[in-house]
C-alpha positions as CSV (number, residue, x, y, z in Angstrom):
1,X,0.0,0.0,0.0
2,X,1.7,3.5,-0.9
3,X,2.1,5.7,1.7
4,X,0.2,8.6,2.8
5,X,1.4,12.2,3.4
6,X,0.6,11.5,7.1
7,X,2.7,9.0,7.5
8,X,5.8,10.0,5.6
9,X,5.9,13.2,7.8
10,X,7.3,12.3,11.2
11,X,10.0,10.0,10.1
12,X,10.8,12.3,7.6
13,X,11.4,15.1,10.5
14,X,13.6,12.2,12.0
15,X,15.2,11.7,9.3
16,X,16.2,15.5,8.5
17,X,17.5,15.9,12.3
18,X,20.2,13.4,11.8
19,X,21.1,14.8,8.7
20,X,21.0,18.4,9.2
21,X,21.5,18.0,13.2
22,X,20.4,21.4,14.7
23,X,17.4,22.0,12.9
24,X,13.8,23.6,13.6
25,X,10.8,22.1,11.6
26,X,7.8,24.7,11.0
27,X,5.0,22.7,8.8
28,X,2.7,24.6,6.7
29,X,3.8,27.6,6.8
30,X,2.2,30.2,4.1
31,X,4.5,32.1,1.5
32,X,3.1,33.5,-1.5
33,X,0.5,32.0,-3.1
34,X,1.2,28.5,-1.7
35,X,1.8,26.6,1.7
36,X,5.3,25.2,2.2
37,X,4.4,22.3,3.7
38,X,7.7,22.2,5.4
39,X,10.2,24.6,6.0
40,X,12.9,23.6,7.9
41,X,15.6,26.0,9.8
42,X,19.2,24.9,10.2
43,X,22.0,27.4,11.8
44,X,22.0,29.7,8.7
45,X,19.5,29.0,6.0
46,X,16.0,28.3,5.1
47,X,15.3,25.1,3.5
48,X,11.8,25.0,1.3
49,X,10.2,20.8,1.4
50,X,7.7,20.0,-0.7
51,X,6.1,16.6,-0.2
52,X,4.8,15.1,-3.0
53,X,3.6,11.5,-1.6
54,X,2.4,8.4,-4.1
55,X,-1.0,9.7,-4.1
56,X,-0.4,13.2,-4.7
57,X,-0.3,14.9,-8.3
58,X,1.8,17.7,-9.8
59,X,-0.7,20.1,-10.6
60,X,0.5,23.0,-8.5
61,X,3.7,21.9,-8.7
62,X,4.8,24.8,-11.4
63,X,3.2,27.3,-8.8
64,X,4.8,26.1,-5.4
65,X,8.1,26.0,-7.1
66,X,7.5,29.9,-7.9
67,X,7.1,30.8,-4.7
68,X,9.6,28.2,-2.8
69,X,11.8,29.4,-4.7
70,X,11.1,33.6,-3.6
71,X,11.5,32.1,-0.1
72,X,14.4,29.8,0.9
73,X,18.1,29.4,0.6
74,X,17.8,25.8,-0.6
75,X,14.7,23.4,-1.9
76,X,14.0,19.6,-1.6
77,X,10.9,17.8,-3.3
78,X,10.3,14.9,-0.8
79,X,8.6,12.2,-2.9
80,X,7.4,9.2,-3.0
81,X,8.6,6.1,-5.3
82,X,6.1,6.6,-8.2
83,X,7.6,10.3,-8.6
84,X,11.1,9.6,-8.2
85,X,11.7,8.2,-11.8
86,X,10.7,11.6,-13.4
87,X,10.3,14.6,-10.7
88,X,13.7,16.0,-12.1
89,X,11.2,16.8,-15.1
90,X,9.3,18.9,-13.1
91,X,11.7,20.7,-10.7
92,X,14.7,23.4,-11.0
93,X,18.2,21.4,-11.3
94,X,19.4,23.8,-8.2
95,X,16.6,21.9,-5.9
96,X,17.4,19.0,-4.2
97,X,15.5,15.2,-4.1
98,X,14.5,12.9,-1.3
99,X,13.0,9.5,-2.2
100,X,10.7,8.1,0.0
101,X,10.4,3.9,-0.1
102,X,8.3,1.7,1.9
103,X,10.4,-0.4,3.6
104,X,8.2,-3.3,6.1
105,X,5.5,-0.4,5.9
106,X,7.5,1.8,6.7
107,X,9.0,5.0,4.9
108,X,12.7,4.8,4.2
109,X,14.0,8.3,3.3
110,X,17.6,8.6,0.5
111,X,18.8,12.1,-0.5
112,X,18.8,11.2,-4.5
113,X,20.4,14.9,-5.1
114,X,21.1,17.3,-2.7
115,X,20.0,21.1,-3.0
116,X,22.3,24.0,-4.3
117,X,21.8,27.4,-3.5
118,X,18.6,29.0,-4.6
119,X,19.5,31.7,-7.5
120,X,16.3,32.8,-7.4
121,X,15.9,33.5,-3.9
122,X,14.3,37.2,-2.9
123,X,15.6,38.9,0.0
124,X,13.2,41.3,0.3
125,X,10.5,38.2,0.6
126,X,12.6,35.7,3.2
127,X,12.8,38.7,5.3
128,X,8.9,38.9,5.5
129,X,8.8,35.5,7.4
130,X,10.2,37.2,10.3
131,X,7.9,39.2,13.1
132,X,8.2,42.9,13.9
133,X,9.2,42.0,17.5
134,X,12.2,39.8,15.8
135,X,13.0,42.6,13.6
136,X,13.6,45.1,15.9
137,X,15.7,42.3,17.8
138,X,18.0,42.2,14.4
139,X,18.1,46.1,14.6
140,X,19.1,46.1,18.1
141,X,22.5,43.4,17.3
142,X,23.4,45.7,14.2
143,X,23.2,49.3,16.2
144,X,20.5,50.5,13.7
145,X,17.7,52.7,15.1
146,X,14.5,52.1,15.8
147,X,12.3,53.7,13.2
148,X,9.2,53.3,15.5
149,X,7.0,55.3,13.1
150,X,8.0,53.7,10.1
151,X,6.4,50.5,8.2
152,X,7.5,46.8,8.5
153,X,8.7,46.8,5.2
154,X,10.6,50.2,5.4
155,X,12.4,48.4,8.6
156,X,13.0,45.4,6.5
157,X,14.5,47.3,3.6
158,X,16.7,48.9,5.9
159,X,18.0,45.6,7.2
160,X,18.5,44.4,3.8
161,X,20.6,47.3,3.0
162,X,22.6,47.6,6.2
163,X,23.4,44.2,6.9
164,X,26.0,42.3,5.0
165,X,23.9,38.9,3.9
166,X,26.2,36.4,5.6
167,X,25.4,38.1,8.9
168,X,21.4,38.2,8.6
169,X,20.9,35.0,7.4
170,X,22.8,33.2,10.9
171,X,20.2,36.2,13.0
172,X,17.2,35.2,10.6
173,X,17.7,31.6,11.5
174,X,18.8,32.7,15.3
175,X,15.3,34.6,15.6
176,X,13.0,31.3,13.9
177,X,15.1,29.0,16.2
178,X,13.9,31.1,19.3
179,X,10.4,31.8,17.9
180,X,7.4,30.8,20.2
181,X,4.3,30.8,19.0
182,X,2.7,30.7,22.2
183,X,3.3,33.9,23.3
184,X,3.2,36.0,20.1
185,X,0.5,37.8,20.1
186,X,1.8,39.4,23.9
187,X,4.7,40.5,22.1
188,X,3.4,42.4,19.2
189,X,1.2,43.8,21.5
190,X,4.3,44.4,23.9
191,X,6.0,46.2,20.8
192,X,3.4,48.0,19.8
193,X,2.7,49.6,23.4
194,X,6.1,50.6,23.7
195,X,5.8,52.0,20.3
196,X,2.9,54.2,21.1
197,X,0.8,52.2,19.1
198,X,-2.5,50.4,20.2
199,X,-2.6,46.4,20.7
200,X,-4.4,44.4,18.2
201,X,-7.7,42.9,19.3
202,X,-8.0,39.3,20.0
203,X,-8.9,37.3,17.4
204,X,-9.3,33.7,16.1
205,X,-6.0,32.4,14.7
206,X,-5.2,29.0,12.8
207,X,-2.5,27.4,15.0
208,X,0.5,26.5,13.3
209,X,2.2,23.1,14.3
210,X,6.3,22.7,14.6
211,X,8.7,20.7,16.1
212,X,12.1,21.9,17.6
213,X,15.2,19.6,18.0
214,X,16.7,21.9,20.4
């Protein structure tokens, strides 16, 4: 029986952590006009994972790898053995392939080609995964100042231009390491008090599920 998205995901996660050793797992995390349905934090990049199990089609695969690919340092289609014979068709030669078998029921995980850097990657978009809170936090290490009345993306462009590359991308991955997602709606409201702005009402949010191998 092929296996199912659900039950590729955990031993994948397993697998990645010995691999990639320090790592943080955040699963469907919205960029663009797709979901990543993995994106996976290691000590200074962002890796994109796209899971394409037996059962699952191509259809928005053209899309996804659009906006993977504005996103993260470095992509990986994760598929299963009916795609591996012909996903290279389908994917960037930069991205990297993980074959999923089913081994005694059970999914057994081989790095068929690992990732290159992303040429495509967008600065100005990876920076939008971060927070205000953890952007002020990146001004703070790199002496900038404050700009309290100006907009997230004016404080992100000014990030982008004062801080050399190498540099943000071990604080970007420092800041999703330390991310909790309990608590962050007390501190944008926290930064936006001491800001001299108002908090944001409470509302209904979709809770995101991740997994940290710290």
């Amino acid at each position: 029986m092929a296996l199912l998205d659900k039950d590729i995901r955990e031993p994948l996660f397993q697998f990645l952590e010995q691999t990639y050793h320090k790592i943080r797992i955040i699963e469907e995390k919205n960029m663009g006009r797709s979901r990543a349905d993995i994106l996976m934090v290691t000590e200074d990049a962002l890796y994109g994972i796209e899971i394409k199990s037996d059962h699952d089609s191509y259809t928005r695969l053209a899309r996804q790898v659009d906006d993977y690919d504005r996103f993260f340092d470095y992509n990986f289609a994760a598929v299963g053995s009916s795609h591996a014979g012909h996903i290279e068709e389908h994917i960037p030669d930069y991205w990297g392939i993980i074959t999923i078998d089913e081994v005694d029921g059970k999914p057994d995980f081989y790095i068929l080609r690992k990732p290159q850097l992303n040429p495509r990657l967008d600065p100005s978009e990876k920076i939008r995964i971060l927070w205000r809170p953890e952007l002020a936090h990146i001004q703070e290490l790199n002496d900038m100042p404050a700009y309290r009345n100006r907009s997230k993306l004016f404080v992100e462009q000014k990030i982008l231009e004062r801080v050399p590359p190498d540099v943000l991308r071990a604080q970007l991955s420092d800041e999703l390491f330390e991310r909790d997602y309990t608590t962050i709606r007390e501190r944008i409201n926290a930064y936006r008090t001491a800001n001299g702005r108002k908090p944001r009402r409470r509302r209904r949010v979709r809770r995101k599920r991740y997994k940290s191998s710290m």
